[in-house]
C-alpha positions as CSV (number, residue, x, y, z in Angstrom):
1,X,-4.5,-73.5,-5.9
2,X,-4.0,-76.4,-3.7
3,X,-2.0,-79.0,-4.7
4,X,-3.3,-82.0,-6.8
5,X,-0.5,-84.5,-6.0
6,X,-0.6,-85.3,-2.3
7,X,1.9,-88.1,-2.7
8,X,3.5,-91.1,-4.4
9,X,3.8,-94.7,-4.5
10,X,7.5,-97.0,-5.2
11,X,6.8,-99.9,-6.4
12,X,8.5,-103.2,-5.6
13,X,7.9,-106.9,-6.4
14,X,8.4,-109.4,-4.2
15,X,9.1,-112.8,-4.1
16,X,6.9,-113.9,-1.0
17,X,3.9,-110.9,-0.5
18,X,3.3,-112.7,2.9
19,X,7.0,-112.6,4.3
20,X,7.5,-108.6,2.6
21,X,5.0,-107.3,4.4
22,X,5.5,-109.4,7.8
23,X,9.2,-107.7,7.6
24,X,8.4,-104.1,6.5
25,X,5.7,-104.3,9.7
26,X,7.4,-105.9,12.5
27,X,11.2,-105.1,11.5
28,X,11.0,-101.7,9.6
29,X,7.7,-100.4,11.7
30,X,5.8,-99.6,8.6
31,X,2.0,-99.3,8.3
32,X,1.3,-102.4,6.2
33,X,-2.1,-102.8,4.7
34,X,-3.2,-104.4,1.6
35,X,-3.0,-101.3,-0.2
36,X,0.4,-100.2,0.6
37,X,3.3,-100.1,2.7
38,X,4.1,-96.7,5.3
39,X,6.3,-95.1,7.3
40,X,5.1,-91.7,8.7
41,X,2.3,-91.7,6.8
42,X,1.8,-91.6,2.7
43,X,4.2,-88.5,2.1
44,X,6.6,-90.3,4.1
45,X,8.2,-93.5,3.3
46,X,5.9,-94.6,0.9
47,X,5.9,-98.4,-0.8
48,X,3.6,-100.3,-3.0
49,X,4.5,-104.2,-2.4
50,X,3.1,-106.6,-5.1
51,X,3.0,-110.3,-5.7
52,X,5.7,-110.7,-8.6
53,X,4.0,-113.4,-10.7
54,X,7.8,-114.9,-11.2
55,X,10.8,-115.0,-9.7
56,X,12.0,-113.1,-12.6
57,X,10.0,-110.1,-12.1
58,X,11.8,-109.5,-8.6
59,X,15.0,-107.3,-9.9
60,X,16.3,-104.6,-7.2
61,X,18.8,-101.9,-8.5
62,X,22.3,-102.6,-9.7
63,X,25.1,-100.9,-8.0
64,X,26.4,-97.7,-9.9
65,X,29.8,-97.0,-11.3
66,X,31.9,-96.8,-8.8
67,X,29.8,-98.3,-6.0
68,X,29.2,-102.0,-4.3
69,X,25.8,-101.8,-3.4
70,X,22.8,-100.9,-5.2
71,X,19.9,-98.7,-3.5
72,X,16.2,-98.9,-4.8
73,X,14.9,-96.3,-2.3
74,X,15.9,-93.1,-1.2
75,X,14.6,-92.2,2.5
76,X,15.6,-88.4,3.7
77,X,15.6,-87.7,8.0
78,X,15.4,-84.0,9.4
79,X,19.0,-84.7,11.0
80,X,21.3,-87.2,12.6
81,X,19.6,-87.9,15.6
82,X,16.3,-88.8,13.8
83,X,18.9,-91.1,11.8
84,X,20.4,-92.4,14.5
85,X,17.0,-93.8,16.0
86,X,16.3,-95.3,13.2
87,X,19.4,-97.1,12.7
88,X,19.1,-98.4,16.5
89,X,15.2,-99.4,16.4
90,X,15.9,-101.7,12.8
91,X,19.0,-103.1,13.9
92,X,17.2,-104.2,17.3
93,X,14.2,-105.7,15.5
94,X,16.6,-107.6,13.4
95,X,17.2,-105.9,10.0
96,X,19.4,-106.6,8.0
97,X,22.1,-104.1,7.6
98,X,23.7,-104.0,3.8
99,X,25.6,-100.6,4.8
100,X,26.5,-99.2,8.4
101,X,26.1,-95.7,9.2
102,X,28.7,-93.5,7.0
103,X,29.6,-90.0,6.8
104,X,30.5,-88.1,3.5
105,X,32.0,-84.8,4.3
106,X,30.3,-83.1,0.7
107,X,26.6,-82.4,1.2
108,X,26.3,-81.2,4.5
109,X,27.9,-83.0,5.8
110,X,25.1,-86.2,5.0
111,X,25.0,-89.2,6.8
112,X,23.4,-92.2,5.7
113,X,23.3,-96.0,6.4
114,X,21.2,-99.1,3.6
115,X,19.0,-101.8,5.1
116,X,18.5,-104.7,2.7
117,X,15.2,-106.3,2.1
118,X,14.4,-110.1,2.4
119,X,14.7,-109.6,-1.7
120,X,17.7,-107.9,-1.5
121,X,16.2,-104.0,-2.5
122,X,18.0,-101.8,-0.4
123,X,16.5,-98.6,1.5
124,X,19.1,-96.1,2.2
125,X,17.9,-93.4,4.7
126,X,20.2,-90.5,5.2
127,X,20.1,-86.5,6.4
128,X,22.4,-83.9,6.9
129,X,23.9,-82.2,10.3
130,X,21.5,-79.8,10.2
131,X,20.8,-76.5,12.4
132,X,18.2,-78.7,14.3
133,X,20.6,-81.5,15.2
134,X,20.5,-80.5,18.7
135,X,17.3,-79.8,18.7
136,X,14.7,-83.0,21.1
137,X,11.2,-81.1,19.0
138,X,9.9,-82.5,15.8
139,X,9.2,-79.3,13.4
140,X,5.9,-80.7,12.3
141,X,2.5,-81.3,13.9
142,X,2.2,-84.7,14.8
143,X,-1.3,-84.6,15.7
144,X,-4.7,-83.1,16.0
145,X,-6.9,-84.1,19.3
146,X,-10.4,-83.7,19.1
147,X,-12.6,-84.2,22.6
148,X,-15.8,-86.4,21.6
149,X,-18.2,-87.6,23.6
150,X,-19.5,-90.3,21.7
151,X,-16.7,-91.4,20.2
152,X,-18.4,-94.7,17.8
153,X,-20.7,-92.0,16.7
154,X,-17.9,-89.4,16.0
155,X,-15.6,-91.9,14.3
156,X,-18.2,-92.6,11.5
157,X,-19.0,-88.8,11.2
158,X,-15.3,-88.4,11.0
159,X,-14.4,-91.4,8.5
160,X,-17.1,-90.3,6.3
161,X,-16.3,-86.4,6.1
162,X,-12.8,-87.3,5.3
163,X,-13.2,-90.7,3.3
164,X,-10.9,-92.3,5.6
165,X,-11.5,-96.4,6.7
166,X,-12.1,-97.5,10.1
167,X,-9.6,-99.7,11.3
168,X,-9.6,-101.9,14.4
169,X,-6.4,-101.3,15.2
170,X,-6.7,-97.9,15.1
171,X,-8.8,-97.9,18.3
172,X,-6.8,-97.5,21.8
173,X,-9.7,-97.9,24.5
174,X,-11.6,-94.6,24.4
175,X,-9.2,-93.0,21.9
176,X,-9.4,-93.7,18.0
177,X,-6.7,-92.5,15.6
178,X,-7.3,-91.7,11.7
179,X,-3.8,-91.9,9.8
180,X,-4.4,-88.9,7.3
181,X,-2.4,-89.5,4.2
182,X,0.1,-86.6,4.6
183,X,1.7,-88.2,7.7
184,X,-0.3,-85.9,10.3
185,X,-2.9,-88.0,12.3
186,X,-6.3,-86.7,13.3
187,X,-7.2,-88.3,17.2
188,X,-10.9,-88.3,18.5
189,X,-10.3,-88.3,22.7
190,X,-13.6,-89.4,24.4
191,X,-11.9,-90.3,28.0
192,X,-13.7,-88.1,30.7
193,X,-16.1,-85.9,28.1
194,X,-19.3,-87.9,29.3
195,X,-20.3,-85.1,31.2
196,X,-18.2,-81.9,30.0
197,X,-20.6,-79.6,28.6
198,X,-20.6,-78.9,25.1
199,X,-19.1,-75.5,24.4
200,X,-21.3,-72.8,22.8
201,X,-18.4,-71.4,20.8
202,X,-15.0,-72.0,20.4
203,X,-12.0,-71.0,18.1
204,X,-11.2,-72.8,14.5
205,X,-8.7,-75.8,15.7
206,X,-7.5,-76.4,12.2
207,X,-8.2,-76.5,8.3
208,X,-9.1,-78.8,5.9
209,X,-8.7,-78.6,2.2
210,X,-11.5,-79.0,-0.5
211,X,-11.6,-79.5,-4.3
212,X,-15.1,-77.8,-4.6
213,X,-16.4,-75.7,-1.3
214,X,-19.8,-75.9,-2.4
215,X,-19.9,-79.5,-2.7
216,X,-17.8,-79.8,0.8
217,X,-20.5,-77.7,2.6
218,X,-23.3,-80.1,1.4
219,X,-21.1,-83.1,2.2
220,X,-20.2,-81.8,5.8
221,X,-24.2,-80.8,6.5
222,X,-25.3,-84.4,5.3
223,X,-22.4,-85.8,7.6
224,X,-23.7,-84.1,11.4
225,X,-21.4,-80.8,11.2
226,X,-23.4,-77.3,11.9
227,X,-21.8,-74.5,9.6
228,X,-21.4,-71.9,11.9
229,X,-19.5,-69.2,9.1
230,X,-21.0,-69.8,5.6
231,X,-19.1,-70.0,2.4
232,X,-17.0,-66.5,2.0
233,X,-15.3,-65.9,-1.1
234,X,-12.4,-64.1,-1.5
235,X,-10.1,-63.4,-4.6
236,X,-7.8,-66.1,-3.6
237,X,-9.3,-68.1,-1.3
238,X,-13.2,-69.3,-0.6
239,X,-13.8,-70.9,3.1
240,X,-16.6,-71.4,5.5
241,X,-16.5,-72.9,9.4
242,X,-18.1,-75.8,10.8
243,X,-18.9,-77.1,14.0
244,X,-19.3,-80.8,15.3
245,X,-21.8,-81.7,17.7
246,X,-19.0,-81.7,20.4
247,X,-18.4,-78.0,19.9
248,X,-15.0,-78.9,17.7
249,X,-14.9,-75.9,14.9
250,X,-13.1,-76.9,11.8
251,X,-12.0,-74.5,8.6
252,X,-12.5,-75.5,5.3
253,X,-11.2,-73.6,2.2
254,X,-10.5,-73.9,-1.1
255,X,-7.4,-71.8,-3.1
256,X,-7.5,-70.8,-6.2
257,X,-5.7,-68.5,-8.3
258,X,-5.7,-65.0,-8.0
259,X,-8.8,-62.9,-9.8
260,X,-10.4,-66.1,-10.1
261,X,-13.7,-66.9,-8.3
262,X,-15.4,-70.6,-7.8
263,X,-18.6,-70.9,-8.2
């Protein structure tokens, strides 16, 4: 069955909303809208920053036993030279360091340094030496690229199939980027395609997930797409293929468990 909790939400009250979010944007790099506040994406760094109604209501963490510095938010890097970056882009944009970079020799061994907030809640981001260290490749996707032709009129086909709000500064010239929420972003490409062919067939570039595939194939029929493999239900899984009208062919299935058929 696919998972019902895509991702979480830390809440923290602040003392001036305005200032918060100006430093979590221009000094942390976060994705700062009115809803929340991100770093690689929603099941990344993920903050919530609210308006405390008094100056009361701002309270970071205390410091444990044992400890001079109290942290509020745990942040966890594939390895020490993702950690490293970090530490060097924040401290060049200005952020205030409450711990530098430390090593414990238990746990790894893990590295980890604490940047302080403008209401004194401490992030502390930390990884261990890990078998990647070495390694210049990210292990996830980053990115999906589809070529589009019209790109306004693929943008609103897109932002309505997957919910998703169209931004302005999500547009780079003939390139628009949709920040999905599990960190992955989906990119519609439209330089050169105004006269590349449409293809007549092409193979399944990736998958989307749906809570009710019957429901989804309506949805994605009402929104431009062509199914091009209807709905096939297997014991675990039920999935059909679509098609865009710039040839791109998506996957969308539903999981559930074992024995047990949708209708």
């Amino acid at each position: 069955m696919a998972r019902q909790i895509g991702s979480s939400l830390a809440v923290l009250m602040v003392s001036d909303l305005a200032r918060s979010q100006r430093y979590y944007r221009e000094v942390l790099g976060f994705d700062v809208t009115e809803w929340w506040a991100v770093r690689d994406g929603l099941t990344g760094l993920a903050l919530k920053l609210q308006q405390s109604p008094a100056p009361s209501g701002v309270h970071p963490n205390p410091p444990e036993a044992g400890q001079d510095t109290g942290v509020d938010v745990y942040a966890y890097v594939e390895n020490w030279m993702a950690l490293d970056q970090l530490y060097a882009e924040f401290t060049a944009n200005g952020a205030e360091i409450a711990r530098e970079p430390v090593v414990y020799a238990e746990g790894g061994p893990w590295k980890e340094f604490i940047v302080s907030d403008p209401d004194g809640y401490h992030l502390a981001f930390g990884g261990i030496d890990g078998s990647r260290t070495h390694c210049s490749f990210s292990p996830h996707v980053d990115s999906a690229i589809l070529w589009v032709r019209d790109l306004d009129g693929a943008v609103e086909r897109y932002a309505k199939l997957l919910g998703l709000a169209v931004r302005k500064e999500d547009r780079y010239g003939l390139l628009h980027l949709f920040r999905l929420d599990n960190g992955t972003h989906l990119m519609l490409d439209s330089r050169g395609m105004e006269s590349v062919p449409v293809p007549e067939r092409g193979p399944v570039l990736f998958k989307l997930n749906a809570f009710d595939i019957g429901k989804a194939a309506e949805e994605a029929e009402a929104c431009g797409f062509t199914i091009v493999h209807g709905i096939e239900r297997l014991p675990e899984v039920a999935y059909f293929n679509m098609k865009d009208p710039d040839g791109n062919v998506l996957m969308v299935t539903q999981d559930h468990p074992k024995g047990e058929r949708k209708a």
